[in-house]
Residue frames as a rotation matrix with the C-alpha (Angstrom) as fourth column:
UNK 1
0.712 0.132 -0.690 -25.84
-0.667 0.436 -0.604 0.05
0.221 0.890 0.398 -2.36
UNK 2
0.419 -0.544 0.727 -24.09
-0.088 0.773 0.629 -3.18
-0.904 -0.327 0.276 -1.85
UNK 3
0.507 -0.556 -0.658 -21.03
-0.635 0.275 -0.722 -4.01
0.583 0.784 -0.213 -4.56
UNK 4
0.906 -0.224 0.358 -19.42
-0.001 0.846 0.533 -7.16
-0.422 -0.483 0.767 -4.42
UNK 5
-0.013 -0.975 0.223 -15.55
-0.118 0.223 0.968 -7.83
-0.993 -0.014 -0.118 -4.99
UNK 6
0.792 0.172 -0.586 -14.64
-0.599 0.034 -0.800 -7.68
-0.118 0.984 0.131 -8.70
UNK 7
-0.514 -0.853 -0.085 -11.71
-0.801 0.443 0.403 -10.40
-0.306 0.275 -0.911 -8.20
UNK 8
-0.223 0.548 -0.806 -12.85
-0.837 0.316 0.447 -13.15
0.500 0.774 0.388 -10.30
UNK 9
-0.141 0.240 -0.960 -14.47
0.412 0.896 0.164 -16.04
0.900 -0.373 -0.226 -7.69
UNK 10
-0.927 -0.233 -0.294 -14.56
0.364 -0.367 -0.856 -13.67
0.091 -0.900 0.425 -4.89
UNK 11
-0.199 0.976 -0.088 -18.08
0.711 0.206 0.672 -13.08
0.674 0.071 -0.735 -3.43
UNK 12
-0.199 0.123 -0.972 -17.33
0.928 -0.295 -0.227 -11.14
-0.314 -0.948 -0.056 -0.47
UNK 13
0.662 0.615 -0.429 -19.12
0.690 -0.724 0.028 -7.48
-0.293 -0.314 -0.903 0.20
UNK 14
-0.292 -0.917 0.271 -17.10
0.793 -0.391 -0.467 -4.34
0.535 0.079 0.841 -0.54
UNK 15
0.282 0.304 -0.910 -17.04
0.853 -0.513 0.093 -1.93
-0.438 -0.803 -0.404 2.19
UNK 16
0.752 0.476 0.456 -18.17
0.654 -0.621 -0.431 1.43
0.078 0.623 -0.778 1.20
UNK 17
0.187 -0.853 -0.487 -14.37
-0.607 -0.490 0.626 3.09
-0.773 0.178 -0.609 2.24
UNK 18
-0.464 -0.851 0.245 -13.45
-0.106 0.328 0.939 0.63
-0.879 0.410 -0.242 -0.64
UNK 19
0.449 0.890 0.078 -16.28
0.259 -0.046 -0.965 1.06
-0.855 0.453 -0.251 -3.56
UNK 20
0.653 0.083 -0.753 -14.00
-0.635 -0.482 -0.604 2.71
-0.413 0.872 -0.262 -5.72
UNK 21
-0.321 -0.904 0.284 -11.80
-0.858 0.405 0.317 -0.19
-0.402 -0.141 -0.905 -5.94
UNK 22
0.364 0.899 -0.242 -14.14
-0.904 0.404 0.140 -2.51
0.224 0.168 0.960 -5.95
UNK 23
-0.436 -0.719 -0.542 -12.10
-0.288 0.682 -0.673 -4.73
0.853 -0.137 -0.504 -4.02
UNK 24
0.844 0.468 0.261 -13.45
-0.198 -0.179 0.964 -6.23
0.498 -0.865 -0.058 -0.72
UNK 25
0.689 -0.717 0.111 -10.48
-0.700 -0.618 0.358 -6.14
-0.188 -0.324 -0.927 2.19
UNK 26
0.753 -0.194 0.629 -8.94
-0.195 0.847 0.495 -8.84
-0.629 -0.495 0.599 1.50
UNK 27
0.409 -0.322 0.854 -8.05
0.797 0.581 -0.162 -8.30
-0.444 0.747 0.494 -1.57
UNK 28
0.889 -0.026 0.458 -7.44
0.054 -0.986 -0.159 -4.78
0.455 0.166 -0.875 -1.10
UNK 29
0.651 -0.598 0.468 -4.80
-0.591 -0.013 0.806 -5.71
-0.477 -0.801 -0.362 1.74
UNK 30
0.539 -0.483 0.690 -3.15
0.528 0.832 0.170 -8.19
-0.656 0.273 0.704 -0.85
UNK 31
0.507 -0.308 0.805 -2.61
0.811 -0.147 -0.567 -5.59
0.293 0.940 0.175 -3.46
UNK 32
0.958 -0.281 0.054 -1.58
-0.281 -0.888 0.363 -3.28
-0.054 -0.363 -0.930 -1.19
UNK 33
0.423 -0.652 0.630 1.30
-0.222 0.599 0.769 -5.94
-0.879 -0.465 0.108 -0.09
UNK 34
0.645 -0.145 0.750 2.11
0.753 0.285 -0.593 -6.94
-0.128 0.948 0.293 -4.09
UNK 35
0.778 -0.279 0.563 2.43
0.163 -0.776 -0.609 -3.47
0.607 0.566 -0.558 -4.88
UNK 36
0.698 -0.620 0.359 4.92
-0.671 -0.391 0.630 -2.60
-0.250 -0.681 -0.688 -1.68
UNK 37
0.570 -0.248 0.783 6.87
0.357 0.933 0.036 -5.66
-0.740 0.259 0.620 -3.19
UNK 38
0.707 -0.043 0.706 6.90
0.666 -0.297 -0.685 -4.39
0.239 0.954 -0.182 -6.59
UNK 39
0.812 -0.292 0.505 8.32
-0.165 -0.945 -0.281 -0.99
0.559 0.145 -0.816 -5.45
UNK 40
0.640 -0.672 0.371 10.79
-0.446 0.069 0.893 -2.72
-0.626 -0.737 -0.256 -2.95
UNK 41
0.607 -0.308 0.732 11.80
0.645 0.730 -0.227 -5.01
-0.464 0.610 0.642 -5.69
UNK 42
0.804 0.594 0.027 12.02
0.587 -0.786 -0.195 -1.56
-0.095 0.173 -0.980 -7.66
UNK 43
0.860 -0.306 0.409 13.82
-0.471 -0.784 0.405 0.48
0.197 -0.541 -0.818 -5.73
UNK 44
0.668 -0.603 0.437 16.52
-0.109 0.501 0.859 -2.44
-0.736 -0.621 0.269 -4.90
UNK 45
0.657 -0.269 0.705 17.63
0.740 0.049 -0.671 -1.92
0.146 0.962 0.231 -8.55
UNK 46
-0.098 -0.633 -0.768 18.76
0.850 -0.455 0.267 1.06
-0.518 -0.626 0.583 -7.77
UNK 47
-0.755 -0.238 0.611 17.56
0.652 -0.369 0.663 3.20
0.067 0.899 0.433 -10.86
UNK 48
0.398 0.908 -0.127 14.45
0.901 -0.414 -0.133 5.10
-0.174 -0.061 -0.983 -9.31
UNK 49
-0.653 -0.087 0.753 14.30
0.267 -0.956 0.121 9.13
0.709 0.280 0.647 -10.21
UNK 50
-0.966 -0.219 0.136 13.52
-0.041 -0.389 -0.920 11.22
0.254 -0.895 0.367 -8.04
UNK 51
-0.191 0.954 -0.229 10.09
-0.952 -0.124 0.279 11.57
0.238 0.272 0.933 -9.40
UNK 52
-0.362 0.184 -0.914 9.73
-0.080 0.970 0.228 7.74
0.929 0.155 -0.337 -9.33
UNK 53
-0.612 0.108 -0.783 10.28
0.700 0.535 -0.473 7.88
0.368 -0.838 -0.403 -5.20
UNK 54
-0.784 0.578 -0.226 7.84
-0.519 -0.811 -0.272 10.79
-0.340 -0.096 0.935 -4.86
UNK 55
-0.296 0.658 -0.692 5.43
-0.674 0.369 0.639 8.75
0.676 0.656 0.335 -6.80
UNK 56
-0.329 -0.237 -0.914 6.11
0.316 0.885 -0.343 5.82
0.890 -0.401 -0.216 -4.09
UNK 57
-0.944 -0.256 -0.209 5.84
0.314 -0.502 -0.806 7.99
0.102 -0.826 0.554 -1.31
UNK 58
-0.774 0.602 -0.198 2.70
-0.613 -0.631 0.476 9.45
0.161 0.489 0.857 -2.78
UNK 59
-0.303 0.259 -0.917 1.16
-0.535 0.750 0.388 6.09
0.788 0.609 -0.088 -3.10
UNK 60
-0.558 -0.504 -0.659 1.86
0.475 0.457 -0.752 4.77
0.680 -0.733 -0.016 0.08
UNK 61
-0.982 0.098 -0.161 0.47
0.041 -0.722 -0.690 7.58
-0.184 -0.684 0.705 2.10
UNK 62
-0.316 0.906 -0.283 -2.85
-0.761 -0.064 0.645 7.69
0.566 0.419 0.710 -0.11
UNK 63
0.407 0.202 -0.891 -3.69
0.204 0.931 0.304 3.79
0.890 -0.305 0.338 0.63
UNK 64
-0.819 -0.217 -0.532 -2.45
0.527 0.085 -0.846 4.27
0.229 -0.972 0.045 4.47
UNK 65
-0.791 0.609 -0.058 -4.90
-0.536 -0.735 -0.416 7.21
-0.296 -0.298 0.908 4.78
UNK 66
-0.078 0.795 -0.601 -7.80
-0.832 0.281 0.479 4.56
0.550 0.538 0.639 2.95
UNK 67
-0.402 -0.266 -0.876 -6.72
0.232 0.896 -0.378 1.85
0.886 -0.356 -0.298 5.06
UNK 68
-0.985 -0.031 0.168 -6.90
-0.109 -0.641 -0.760 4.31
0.131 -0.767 0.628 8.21
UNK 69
-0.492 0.822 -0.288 -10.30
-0.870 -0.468 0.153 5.35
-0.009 0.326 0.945 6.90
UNK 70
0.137 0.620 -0.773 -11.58
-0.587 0.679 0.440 1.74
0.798 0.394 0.457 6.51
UNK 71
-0.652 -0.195 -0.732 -10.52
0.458 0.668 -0.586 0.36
0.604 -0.718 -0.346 9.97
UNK 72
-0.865 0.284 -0.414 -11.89
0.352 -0.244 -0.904 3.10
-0.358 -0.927 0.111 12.09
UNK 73
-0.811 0.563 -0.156 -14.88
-0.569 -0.702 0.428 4.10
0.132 0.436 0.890 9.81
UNK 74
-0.221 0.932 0.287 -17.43
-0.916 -0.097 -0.390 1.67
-0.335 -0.349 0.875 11.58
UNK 75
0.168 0.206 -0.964 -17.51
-0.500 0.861 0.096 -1.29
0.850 0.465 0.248 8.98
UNK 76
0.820 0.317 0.477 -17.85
-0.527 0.744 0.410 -4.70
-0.225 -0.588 0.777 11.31
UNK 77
0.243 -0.557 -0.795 -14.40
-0.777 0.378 -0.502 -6.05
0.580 0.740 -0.341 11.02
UNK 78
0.786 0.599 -0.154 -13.44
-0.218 0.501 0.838 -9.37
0.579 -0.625 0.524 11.95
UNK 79
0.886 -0.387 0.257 -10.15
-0.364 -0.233 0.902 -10.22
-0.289 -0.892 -0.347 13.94
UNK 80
0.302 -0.339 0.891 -8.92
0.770 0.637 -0.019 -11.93
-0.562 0.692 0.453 11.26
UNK 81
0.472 -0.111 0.875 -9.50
0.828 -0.287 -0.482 -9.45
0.304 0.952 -0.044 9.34
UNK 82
0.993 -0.114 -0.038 -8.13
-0.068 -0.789 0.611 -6.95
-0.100 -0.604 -0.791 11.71
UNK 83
0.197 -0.888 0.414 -4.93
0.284 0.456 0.843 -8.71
-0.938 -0.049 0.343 12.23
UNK 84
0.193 -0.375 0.907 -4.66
0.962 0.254 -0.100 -8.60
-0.193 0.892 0.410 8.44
UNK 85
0.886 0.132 0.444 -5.35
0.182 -0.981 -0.072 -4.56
0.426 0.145 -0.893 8.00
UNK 86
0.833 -0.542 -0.112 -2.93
-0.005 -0.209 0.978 -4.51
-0.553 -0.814 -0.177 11.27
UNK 87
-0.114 -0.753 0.649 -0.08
0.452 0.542 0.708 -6.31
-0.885 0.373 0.278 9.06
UNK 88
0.245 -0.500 0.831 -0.31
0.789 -0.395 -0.470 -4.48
0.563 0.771 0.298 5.49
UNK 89
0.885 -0.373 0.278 0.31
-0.409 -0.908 0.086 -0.71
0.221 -0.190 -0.957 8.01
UNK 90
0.431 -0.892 0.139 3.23
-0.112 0.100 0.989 -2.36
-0.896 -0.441 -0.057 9.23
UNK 91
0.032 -0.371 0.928 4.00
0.809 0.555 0.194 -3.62
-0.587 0.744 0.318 5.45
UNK 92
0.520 -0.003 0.854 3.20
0.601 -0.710 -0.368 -0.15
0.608 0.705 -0.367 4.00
UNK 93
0.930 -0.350 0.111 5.27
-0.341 -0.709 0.617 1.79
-0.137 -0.611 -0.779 6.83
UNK 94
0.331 -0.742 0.583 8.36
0.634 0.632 0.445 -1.07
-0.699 0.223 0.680 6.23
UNK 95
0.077 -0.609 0.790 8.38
0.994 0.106 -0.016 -0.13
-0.074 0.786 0.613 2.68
UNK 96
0.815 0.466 0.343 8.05
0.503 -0.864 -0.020 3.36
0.287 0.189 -0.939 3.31
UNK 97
0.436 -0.897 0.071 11.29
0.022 0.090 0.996 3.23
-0.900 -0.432 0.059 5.63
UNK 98
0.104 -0.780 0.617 13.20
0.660 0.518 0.544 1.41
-0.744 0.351 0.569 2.75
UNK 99
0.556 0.274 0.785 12.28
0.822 -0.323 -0.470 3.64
0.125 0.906 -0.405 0.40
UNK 100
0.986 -0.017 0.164 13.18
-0.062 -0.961 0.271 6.76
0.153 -0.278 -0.948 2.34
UNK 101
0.338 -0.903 0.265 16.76
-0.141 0.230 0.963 5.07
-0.930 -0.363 -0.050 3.01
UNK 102
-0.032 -0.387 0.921 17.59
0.877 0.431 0.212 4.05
-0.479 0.815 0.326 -0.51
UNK 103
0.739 0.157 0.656 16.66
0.513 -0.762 -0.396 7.78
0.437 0.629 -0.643 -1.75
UNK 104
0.889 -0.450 -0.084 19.09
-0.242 -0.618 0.748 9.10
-0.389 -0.645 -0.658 0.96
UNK 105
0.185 -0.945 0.269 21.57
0.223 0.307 0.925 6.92
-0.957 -0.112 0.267 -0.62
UNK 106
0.154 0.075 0.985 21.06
0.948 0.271 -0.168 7.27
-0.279 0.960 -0.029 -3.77
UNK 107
0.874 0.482 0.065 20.97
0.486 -0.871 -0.067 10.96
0.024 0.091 -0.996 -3.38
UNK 108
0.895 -0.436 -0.091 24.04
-0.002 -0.208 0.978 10.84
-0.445 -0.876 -0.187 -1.84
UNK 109
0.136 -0.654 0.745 25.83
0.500 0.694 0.518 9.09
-0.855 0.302 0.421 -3.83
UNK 110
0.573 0.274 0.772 24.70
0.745 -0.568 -0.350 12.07
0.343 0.776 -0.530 -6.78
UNK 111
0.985 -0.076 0.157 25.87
-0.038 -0.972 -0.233 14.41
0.170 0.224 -0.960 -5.02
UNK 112
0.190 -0.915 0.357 29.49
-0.211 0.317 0.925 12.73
-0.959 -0.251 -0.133 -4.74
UNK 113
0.110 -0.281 0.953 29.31
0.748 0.655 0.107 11.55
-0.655 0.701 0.283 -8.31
UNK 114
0.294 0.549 0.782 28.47
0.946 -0.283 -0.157 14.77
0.135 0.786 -0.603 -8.95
């Protein structure tokens, strides 16, 4: 069954690792990037619970493992679009870093404050 992109003007195909999304990659690889934003943005506040980066962490890993799953799973991708996949793992591993450093500090800092 062929589903097309549900962003509003967007024609392109959604590959069948991305159906439940209904996103096709392009726009799957943008919101990935938004959302790693969001949570860097987030996280630079300084106010996450623990639960919050566990959530992040959570998140991250899911969508890497779909990403994974949608490069090497056959679909026809083009170099473009390769290049683009290539760039959000580096963008979801980045924010995965920052995260993991800002809980160390933050942790830290509890157990000094505390």
């Amino acid at each position: 069954m062929y589903v097309n992109c549900e962003v509003v003007g967007c024609k392109a195909r959604v590959p069948q690792e991305l159906e439940a999304e209904k996103r096709c990659v392009l726009h799957f690889t943008l919101e990935l990037e938004q959302a790693c934003m969001l949570m860097r943005r987030e996280t630079a506040v300084g106010a996450c619970t623990r639960e919050r980066f566990s959530e992040m962490r959570q998140y991250i890993v899911e969508h890497g493992a779909q990403l994974a799953r949608l490069a090497t799973g056959g679909t026809g991708l083009t170099d473009e679009t390769k290049a683009r996949v290539l760039s959000t793992f580096l963008t979801l591993m980045n924010s995965r870093e920052n995260i993991e450093r800002i809980a160390a500090r933050q942790d830290a800092e509890r157990r000094i404050a505390g």
